[in-house]
PyMOL Python script that loads the backbone (N, CA, C, O; Angstrom):
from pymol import cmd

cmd.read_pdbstr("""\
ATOM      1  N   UNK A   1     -10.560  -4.799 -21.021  1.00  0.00           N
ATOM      2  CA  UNK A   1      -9.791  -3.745 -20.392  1.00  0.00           C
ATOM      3  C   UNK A   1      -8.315  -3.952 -20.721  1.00  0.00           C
ATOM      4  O   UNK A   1      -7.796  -5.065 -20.801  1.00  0.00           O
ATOM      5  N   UNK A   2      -7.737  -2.897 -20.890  1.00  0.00           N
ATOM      6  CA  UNK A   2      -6.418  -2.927 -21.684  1.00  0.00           C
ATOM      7  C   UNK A   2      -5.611  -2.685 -19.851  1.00  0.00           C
ATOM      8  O   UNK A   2      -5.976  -2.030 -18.876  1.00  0.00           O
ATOM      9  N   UNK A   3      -4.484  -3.537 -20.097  1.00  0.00           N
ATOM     10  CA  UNK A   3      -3.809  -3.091 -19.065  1.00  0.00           C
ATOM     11  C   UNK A   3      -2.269  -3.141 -19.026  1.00  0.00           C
ATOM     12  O   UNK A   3      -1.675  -3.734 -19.927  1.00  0.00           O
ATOM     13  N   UNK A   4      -1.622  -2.565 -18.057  1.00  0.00           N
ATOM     14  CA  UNK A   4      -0.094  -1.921 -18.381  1.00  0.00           C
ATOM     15  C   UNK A   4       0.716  -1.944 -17.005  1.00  0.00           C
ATOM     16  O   UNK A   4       0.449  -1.296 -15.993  1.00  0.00           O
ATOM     17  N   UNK A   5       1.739  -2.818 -17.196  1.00  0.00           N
ATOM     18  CA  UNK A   5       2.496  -3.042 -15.910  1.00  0.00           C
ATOM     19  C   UNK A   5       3.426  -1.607 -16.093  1.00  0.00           C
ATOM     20  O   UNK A   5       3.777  -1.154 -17.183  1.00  0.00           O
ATOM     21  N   UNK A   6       3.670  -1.136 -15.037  1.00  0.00           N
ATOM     22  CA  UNK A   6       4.149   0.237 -15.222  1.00  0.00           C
ATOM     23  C   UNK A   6       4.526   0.625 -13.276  1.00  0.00           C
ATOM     24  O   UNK A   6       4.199  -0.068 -12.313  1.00  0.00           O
ATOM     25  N   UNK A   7       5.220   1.821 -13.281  1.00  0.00           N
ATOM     26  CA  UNK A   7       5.606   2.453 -12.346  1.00  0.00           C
ATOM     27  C   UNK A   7       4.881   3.074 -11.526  1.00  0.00           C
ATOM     28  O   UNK A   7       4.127   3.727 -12.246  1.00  0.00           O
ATOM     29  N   UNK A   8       4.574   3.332 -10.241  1.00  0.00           N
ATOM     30  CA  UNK A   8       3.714   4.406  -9.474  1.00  0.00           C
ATOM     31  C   UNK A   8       4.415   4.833  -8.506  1.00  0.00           C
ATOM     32  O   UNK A   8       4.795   4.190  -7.527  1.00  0.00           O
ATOM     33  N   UNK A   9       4.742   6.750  -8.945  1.00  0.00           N
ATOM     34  CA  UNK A   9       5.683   7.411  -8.031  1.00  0.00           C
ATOM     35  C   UNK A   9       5.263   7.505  -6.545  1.00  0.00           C
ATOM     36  O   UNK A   9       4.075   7.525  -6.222  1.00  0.00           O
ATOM     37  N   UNK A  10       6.272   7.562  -5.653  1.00  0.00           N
ATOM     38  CA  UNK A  10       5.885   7.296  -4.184  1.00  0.00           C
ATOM     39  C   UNK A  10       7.050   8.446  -3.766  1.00  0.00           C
ATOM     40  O   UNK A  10       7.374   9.309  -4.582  1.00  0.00           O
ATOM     41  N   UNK A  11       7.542   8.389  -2.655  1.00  0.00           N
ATOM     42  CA  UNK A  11       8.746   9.339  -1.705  1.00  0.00           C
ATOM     43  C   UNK A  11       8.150  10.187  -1.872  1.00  0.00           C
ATOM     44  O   UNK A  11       7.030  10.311  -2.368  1.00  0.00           O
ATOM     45  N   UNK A  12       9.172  11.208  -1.278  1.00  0.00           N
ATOM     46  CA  UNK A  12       9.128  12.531  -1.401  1.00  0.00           C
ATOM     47  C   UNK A  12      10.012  13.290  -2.306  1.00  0.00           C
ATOM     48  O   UNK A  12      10.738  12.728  -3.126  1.00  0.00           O
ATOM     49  N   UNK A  13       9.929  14.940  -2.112  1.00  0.00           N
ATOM     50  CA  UNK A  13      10.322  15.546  -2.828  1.00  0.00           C
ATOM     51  C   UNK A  13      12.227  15.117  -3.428  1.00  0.00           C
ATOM     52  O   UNK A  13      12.991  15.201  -2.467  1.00  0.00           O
ATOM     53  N   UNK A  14      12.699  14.858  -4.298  1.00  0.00           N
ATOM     54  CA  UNK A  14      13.829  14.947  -4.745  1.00  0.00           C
ATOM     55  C   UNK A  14      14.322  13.259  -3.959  1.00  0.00           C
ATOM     56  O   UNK A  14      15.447  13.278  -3.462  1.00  0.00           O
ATOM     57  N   UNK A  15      13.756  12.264  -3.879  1.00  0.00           N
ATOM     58  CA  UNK A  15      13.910  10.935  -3.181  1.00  0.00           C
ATOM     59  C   UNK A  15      12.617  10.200  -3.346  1.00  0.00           C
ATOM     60  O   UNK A  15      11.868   9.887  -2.420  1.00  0.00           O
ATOM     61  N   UNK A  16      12.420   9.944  -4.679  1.00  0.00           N
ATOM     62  CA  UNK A  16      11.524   9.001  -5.147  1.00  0.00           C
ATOM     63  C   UNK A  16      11.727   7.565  -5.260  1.00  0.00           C
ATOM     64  O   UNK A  16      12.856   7.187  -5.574  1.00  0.00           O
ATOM     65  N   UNK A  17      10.795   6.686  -5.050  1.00  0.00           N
ATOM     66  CA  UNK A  17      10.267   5.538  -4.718  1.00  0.00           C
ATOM     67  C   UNK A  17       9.123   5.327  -5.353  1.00  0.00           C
ATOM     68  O   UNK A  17       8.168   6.098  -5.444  1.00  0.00           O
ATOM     69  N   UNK A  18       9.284   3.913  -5.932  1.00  0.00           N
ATOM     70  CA  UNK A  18       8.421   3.607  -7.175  1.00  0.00           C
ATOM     71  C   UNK A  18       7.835   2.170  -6.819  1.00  0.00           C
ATOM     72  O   UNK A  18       8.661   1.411  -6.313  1.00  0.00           O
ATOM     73  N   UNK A  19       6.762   1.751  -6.967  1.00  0.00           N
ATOM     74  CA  UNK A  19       5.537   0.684  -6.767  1.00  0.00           C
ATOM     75  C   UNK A  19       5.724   0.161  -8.446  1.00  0.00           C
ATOM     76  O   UNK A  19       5.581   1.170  -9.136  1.00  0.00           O
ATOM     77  N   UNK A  20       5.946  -0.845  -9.173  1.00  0.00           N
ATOM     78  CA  UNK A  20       5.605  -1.661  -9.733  1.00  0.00           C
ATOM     79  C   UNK A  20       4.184  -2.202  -9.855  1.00  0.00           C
ATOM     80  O   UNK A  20       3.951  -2.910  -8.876  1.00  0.00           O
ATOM     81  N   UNK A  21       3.126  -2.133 -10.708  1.00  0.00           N
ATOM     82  CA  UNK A  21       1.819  -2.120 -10.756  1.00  0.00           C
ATOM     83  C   UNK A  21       1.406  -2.095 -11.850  1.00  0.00           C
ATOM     84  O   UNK A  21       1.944  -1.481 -12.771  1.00  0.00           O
ATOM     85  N   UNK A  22      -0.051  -3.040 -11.970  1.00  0.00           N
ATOM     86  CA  UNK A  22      -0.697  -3.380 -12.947  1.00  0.00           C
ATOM     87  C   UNK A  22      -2.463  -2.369 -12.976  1.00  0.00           C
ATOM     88  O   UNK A  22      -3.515  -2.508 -12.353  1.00  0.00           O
ATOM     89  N   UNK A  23      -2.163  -1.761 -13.643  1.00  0.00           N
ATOM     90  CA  UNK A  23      -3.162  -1.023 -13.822  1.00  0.00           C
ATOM     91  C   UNK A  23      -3.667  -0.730 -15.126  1.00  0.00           C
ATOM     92  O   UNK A  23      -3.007  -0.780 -16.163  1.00  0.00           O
ATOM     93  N   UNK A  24      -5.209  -0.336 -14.991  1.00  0.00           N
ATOM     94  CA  UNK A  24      -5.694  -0.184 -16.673  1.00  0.00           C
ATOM     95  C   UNK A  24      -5.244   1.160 -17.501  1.00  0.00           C
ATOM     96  O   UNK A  24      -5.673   2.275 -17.205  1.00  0.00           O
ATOM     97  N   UNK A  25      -4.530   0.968 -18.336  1.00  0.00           N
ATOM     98  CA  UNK A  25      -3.963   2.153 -19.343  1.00  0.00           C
ATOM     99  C   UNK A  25      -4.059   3.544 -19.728  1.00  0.00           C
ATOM    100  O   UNK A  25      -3.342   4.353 -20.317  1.00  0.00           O
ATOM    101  N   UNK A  26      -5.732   3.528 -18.934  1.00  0.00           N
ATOM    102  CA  UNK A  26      -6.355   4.797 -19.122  1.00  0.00           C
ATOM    103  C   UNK A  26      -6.097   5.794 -17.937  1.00  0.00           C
ATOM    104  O   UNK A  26      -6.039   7.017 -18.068  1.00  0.00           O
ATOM    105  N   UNK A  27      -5.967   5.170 -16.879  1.00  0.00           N
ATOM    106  CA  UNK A  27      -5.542   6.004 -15.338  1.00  0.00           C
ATOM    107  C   UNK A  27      -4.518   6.326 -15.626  1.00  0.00           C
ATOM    108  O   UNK A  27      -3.706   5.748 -16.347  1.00  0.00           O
ATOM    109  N   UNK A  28      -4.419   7.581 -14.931  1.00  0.00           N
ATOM    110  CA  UNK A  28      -3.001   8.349 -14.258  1.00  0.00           C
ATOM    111  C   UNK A  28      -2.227   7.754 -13.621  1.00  0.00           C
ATOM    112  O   UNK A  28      -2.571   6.923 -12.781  1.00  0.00           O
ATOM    113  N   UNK A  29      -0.727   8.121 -13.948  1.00  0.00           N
ATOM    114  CA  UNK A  29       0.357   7.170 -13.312  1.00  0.00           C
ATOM    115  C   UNK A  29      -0.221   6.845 -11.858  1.00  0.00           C
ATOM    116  O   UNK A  29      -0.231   5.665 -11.507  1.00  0.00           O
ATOM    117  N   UNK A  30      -0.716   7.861 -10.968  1.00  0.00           N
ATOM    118  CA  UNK A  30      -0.621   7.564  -9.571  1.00  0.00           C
ATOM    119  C   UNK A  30      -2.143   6.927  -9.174  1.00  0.00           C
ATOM    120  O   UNK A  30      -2.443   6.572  -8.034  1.00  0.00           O
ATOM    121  N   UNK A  31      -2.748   6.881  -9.967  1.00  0.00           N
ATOM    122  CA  UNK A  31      -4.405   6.021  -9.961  1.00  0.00           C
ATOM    123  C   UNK A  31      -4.037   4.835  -9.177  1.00  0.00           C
ATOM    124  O   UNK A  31      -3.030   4.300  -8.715  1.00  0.00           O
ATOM    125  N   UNK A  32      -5.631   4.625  -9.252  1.00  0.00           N
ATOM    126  CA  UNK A  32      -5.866   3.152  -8.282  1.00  0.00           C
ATOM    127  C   UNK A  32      -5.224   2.279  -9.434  1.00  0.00           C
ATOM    128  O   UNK A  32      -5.279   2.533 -10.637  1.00  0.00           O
ATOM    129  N   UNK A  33      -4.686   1.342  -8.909  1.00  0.00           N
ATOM    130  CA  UNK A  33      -3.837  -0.308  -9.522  1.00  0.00           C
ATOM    131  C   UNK A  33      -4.891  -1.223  -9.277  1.00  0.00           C
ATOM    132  O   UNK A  33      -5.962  -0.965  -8.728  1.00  0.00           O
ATOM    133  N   UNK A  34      -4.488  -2.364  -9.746  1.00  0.00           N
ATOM    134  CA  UNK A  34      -4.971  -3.633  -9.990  1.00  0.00           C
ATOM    135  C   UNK A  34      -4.478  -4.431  -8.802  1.00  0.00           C
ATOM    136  O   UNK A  34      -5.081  -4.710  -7.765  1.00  0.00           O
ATOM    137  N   UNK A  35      -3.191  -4.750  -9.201  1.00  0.00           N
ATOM    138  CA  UNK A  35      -1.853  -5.321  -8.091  1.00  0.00           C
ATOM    139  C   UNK A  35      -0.531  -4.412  -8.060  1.00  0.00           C
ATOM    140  O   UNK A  35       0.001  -3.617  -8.834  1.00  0.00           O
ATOM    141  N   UNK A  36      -0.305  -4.851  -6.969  1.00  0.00           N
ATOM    142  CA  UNK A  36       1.085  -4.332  -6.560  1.00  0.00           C
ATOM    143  C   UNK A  36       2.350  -5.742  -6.980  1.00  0.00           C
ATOM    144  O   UNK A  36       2.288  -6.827  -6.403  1.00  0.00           O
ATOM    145  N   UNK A  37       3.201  -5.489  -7.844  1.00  0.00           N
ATOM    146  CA  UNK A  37       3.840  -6.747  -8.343  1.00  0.00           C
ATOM    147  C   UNK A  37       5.509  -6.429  -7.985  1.00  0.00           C
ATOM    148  O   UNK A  37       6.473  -7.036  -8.452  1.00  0.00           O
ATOM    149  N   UNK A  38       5.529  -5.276  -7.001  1.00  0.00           N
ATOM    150  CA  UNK A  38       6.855  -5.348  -6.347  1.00  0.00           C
ATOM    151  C   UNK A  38       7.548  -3.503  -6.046  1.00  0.00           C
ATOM    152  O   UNK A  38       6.848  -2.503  -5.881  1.00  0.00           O
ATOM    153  N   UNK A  39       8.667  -3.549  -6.055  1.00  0.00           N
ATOM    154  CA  UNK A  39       9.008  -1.883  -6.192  1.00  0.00           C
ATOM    155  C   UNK A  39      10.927  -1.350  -6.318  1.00  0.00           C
ATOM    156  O   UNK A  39      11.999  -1.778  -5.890  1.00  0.00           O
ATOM    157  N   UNK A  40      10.618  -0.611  -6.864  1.00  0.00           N
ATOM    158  CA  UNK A  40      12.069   0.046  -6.859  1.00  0.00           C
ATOM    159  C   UNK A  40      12.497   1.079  -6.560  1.00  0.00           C
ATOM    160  O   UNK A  40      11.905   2.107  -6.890  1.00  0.00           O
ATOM    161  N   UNK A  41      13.969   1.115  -5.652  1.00  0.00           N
ATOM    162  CA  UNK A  41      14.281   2.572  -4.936  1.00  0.00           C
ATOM    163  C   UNK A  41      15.815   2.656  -5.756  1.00  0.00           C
ATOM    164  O   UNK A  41      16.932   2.183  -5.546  1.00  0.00           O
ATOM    165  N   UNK A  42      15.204   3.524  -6.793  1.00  0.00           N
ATOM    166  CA  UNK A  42      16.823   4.221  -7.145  1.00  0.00           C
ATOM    167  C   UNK A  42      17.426   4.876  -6.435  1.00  0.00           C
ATOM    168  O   UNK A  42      18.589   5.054  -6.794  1.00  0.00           O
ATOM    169  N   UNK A  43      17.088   5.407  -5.404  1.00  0.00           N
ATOM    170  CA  UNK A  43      18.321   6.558  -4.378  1.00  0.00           C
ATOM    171  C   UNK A  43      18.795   5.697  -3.508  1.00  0.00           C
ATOM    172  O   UNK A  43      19.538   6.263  -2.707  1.00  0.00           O
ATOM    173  N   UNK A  44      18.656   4.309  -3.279  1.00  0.00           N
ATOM    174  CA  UNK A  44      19.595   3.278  -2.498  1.00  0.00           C
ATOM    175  C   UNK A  44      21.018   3.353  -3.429  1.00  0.00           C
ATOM    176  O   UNK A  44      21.231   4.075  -4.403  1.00  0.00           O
ATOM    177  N   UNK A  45      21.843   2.437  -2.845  1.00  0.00           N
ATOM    178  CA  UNK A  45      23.285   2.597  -3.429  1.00  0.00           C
ATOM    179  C   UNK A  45      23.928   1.124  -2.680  1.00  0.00           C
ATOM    180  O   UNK A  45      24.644   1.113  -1.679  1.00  0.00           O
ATOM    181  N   UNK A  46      23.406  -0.224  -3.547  1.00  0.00           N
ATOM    182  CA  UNK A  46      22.705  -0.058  -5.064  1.00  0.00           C
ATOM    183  C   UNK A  46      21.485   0.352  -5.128  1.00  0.00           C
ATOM    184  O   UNK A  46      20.972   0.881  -4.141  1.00  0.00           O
ATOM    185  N   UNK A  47      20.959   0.225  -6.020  1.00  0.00           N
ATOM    186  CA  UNK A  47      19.808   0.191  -6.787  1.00  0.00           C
ATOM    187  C   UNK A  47      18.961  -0.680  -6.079  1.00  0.00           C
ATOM    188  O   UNK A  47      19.419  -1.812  -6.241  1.00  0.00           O
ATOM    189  N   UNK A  48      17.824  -0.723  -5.284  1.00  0.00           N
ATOM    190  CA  UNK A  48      16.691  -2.088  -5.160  1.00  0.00           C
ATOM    191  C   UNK A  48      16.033  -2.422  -5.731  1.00  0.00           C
ATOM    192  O   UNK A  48      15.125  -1.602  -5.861  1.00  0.00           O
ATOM    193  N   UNK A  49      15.810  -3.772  -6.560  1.00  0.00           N
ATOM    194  CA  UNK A  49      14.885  -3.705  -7.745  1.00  0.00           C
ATOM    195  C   UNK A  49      14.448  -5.254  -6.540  1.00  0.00           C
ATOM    196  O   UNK A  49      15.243  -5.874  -5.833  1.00  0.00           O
ATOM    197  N   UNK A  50      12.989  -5.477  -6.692  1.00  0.00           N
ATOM    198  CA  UNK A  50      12.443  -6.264  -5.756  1.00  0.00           C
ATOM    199  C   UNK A  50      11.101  -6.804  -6.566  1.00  0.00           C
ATOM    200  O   UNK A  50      10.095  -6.526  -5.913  1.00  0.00           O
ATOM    201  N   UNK A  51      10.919  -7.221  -7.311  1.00  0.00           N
ATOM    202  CA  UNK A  51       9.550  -8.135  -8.216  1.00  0.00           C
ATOM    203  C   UNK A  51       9.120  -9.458  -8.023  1.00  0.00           C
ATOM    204  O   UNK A  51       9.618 -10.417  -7.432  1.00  0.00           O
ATOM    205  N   UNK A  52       8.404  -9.342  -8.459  1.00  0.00           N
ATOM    206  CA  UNK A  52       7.155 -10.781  -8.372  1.00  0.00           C
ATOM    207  C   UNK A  52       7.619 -11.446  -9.451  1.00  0.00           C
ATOM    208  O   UNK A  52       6.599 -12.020  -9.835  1.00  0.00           O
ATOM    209  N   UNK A  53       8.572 -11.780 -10.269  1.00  0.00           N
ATOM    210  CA  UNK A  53       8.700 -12.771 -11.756  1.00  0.00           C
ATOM    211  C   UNK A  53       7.380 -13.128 -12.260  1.00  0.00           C
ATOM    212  O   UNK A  53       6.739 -12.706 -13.223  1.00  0.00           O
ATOM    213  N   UNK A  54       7.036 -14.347 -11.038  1.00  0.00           N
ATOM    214  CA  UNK A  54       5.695 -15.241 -11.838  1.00  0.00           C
ATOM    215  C   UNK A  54       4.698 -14.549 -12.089  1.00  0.00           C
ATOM    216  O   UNK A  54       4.046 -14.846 -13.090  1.00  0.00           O
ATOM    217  N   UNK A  55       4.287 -13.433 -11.266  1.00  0.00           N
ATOM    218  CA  UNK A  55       3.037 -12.525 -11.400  1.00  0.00           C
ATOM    219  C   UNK A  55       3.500 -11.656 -12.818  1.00  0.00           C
ATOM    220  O   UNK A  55       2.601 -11.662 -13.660  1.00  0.00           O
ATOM    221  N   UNK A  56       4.220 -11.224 -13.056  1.00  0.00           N
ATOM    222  CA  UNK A  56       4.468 -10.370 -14.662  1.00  0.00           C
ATOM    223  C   UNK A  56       4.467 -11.242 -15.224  1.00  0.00           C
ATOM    224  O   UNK A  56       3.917 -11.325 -16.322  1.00  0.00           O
ATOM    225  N   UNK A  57       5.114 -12.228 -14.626  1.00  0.00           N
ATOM    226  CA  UNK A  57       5.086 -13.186 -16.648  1.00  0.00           C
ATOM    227  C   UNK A  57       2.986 -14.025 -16.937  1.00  0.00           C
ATOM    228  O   UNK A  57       2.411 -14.447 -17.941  1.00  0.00           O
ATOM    229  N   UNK A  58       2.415 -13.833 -14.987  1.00  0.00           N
ATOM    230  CA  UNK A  58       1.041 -14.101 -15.001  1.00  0.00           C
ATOM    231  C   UNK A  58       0.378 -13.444 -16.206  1.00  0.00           C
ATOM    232  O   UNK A  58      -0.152 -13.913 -17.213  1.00  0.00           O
ATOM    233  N   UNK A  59       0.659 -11.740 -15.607  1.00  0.00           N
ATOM    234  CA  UNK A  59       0.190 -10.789 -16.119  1.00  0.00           C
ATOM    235  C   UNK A  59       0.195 -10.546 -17.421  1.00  0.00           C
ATOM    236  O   UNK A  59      -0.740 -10.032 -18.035  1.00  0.00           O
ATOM    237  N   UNK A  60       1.761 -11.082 -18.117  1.00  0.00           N
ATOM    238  CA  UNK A  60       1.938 -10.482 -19.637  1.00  0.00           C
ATOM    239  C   UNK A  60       1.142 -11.726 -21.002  1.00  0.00           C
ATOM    240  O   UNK A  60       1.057 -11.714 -22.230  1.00  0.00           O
ATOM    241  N   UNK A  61       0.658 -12.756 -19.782  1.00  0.00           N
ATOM    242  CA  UNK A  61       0.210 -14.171 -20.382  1.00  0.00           C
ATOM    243  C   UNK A  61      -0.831 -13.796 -20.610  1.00  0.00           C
ATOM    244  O   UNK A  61      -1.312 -14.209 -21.665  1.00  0.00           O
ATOM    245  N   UNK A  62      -1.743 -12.776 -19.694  1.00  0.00           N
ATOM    246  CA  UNK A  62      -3.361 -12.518 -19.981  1.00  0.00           C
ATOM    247  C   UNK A  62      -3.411 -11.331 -20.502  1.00  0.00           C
ATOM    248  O   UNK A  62      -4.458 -10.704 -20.340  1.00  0.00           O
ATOM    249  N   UNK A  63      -2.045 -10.558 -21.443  1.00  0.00           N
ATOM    250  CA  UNK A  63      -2.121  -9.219 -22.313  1.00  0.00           C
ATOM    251  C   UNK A  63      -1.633  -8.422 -21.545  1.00  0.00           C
ATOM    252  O   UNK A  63      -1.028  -7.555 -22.175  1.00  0.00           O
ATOM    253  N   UNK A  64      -1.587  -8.257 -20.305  1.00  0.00           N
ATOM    254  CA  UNK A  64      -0.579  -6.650 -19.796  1.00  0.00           C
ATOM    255  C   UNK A  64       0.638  -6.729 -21.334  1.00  0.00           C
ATOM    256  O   UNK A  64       1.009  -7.674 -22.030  1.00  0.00           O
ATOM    257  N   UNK A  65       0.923  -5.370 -21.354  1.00  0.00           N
ATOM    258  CA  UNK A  65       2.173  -4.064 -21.805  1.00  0.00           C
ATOM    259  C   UNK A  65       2.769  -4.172 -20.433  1.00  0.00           C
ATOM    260  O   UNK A  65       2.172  -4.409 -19.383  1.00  0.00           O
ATOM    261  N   UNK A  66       4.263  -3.923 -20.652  1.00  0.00           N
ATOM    262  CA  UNK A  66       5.358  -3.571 -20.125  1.00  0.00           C
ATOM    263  C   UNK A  66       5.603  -2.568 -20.480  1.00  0.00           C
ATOM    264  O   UNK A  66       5.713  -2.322 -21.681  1.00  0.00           O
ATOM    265  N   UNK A  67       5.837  -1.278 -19.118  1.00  0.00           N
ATOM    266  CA  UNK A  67       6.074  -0.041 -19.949  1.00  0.00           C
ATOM    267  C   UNK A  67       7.953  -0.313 -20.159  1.00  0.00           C
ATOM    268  O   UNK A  67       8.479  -1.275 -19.600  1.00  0.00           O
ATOM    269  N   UNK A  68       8.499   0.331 -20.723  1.00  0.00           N
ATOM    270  CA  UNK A  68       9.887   0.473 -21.198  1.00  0.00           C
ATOM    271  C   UNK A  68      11.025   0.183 -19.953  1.00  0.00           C
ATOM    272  O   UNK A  68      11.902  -0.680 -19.929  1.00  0.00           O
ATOM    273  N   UNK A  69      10.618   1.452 -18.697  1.00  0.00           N
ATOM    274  CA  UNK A  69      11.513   1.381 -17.999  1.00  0.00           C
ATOM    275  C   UNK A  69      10.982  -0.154 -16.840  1.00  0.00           C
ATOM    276  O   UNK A  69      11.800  -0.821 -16.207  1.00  0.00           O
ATOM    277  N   UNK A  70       9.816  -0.339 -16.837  1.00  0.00           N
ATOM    278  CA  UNK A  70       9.519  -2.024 -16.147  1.00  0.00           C
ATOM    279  C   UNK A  70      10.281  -3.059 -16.989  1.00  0.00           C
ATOM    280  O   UNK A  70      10.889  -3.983 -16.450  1.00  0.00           O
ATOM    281  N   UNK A  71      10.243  -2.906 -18.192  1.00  0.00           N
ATOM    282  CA  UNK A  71      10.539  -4.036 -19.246  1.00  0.00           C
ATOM    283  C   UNK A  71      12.352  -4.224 -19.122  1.00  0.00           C
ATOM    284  O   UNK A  71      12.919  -5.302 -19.306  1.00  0.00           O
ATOM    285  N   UNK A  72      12.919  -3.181 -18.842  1.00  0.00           N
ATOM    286  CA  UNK A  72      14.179  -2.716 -18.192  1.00  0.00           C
ATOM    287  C   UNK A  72      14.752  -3.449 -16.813  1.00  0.00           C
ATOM    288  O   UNK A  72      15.791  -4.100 -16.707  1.00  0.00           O
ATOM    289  N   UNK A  73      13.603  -3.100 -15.623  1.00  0.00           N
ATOM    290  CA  UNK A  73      13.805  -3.430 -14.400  1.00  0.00           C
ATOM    291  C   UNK A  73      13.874  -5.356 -14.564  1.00  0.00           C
ATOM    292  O   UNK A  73      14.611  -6.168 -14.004  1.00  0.00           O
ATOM    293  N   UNK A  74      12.967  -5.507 -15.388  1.00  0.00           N
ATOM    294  CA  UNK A  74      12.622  -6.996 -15.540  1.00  0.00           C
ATOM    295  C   UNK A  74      13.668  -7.946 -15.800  1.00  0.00           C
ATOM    296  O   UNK A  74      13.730  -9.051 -15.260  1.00  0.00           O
ATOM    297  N   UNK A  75      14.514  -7.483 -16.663  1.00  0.00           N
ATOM    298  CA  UNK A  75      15.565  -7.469 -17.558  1.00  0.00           C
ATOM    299  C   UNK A  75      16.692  -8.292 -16.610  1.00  0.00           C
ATOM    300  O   UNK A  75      17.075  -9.456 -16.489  1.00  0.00           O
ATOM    301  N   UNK A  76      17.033  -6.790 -15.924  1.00  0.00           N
ATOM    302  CA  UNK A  76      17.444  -6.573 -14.526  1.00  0.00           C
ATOM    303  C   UNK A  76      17.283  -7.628 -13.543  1.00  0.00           C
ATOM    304  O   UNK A  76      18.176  -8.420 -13.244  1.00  0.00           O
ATOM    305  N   UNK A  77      16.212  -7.615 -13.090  1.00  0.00           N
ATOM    306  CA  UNK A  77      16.127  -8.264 -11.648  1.00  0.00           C
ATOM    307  C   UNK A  77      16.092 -10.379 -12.548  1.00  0.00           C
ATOM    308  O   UNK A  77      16.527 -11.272 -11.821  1.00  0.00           O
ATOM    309  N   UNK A  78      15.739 -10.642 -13.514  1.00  0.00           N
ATOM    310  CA  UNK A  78      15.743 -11.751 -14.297  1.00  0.00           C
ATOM    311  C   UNK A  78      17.192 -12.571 -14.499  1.00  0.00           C
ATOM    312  O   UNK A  78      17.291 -13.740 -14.873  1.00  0.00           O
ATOM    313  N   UNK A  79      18.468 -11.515 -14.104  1.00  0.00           N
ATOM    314  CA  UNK A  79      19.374 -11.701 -14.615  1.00  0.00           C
ATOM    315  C   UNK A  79      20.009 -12.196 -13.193  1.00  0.00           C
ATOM    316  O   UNK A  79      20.574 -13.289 -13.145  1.00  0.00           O
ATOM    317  N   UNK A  80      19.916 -11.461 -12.167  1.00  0.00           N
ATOM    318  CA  UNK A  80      20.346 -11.449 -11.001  1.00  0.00           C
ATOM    319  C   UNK A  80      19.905 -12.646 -10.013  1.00  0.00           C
ATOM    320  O   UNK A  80      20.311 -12.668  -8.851  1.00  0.00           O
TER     321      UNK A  80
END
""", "prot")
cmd.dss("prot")
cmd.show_as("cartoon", "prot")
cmd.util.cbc("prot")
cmd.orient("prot")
């Protein structure tokens, strides 16, 4: 099973909130996940970026993909 650490939209309309999650490649962004490996709220001020480190770097050890904007957040919260 191919799998993909990636985003899952949450909030409401125009104030979205995003789940960090490992899910298989073939589901829809908002599908059932695997794990929940943390989350981010861009409409805070700052930014909340809130992750699991050891669990992605678990995850990317047994083949998860990083989608672009996770691989970003990672970046991010790694630095801080």
């Amino acid at each position: 099973m191919a799998t993909v650490i990636r985003l899952q939209r949450g909030g409401r309309k125009k104030r979205p909130f995003y789940a960090v999650v490992v899910m298989d490649e073939r589901k829809r962004r908002d599908g059932a996940f695997i794990e929940k490996l943390g989350y981010f709220d861009p409409c805070s001020s700052p930014e909340i970026i809130e992750l699991d480190l050891e669990r992605v770097k678990a995850w990317t050890d047994l083949g998860a993909q990083l989608s672009d904007r996770v691989a970003s957040l990672v970046k991010k919260s790694s630095k801080a």
